[in-house]
C-alpha positions, 0 to 999 in steps of 0.5 A: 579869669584866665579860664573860659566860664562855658562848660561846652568851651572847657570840654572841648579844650580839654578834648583838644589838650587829651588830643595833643598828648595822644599824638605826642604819645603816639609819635614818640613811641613806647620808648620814649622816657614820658609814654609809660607815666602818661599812659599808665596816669591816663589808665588810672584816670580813666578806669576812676572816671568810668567807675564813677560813672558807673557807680552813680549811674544806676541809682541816678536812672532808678531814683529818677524814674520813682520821682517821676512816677511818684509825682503823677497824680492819677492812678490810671496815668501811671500804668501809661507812664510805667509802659513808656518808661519800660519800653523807652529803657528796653529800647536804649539798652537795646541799641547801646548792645547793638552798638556794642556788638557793631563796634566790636566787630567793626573795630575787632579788639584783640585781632592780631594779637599775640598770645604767645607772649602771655604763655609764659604768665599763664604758665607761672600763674597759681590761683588762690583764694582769699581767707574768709 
C-alpha cells in the first residue's frame, strides 16, 4: 500500500499537502484562473468539516458524561463526580472563550477592512420572510 497506515503520518501529509496549495494560492494571487475553485472548494470543505464537528460534538460530550455517571456504583460517588464533571467543564469553556477573545484581539478579524465596498449590497438589499 502506497499510503502510510499511521493515522498521525497521514494528518501531517495532509497538513503538509493543505500547506503547499496554501502557498501556491497565496503566491499566485486572486487572479489567477485556479485560486477562486480551490478557495471557493476548501470554504466548502471547511464550513462541512466544522459542521459536522459540531453536530457530533454536544451529543458526544452529554452521552459521555451519563454513561460515566451512570456506571458508578455508590450514590455518595456521584455527587463527587457531578462537581468534578461540572467544574471541569466550566473551566474548559472558560479558557476556550478567553482563548477566543485573546485571538480576536490579537489577530483583530476585519480591522482595515473596507466597508464602503458593501454599501452598494446593503443598499439593494430587501428582507423577506419565508412563508410558513
Amino acid at each position: 500500500m502506497i499510503f502510510p497506515r499511521s493515522l498521525n503520518a497521514r494528518i501531517l501529509i495532509g497538513a503538509a499537502v493543505g500547506i503547499a496549495i496554501g502557498l501556491v494560492v497565496l503566491e499566485s494571487g486572486p487572479a489567477a484562473s485556479f485560486s477562486a475553485p480551490v478557495l471557493y472548494g476548501a470554504k466548502i470543505v471547511g464550513t462541512v468539516f466544522l459542521d459536522l464537528l459540531r453536530m457530533v460534538l454536544l451529543p458526544l460530550v452529554f452521552s459521555s458524561i451519563v454513561v460515566g455517571v451512570a456506571n458508578l456504583q455508590a450514590h455518595h460517588q456521584m455527587h463527587r463526580v457531578w462537581k468534578l464533571t461540572l467544574g471541569f467543564f466550566v473551566l474548559s469553556m472558560a479558557i476556550a472563550i478567553i482563548i477566543g477573545f485573546g485571538a480576536a484581539h490579537l489577530f483583530r478579524p476585519g480591522d482595515g477592512m473596507q466597508l464602503s465596498m458593501f454599501a452598494e449590497a446593503t443598499a439593494s438589499f430587501q428582507a423577506r420572510q419565508m412563508p410558513l
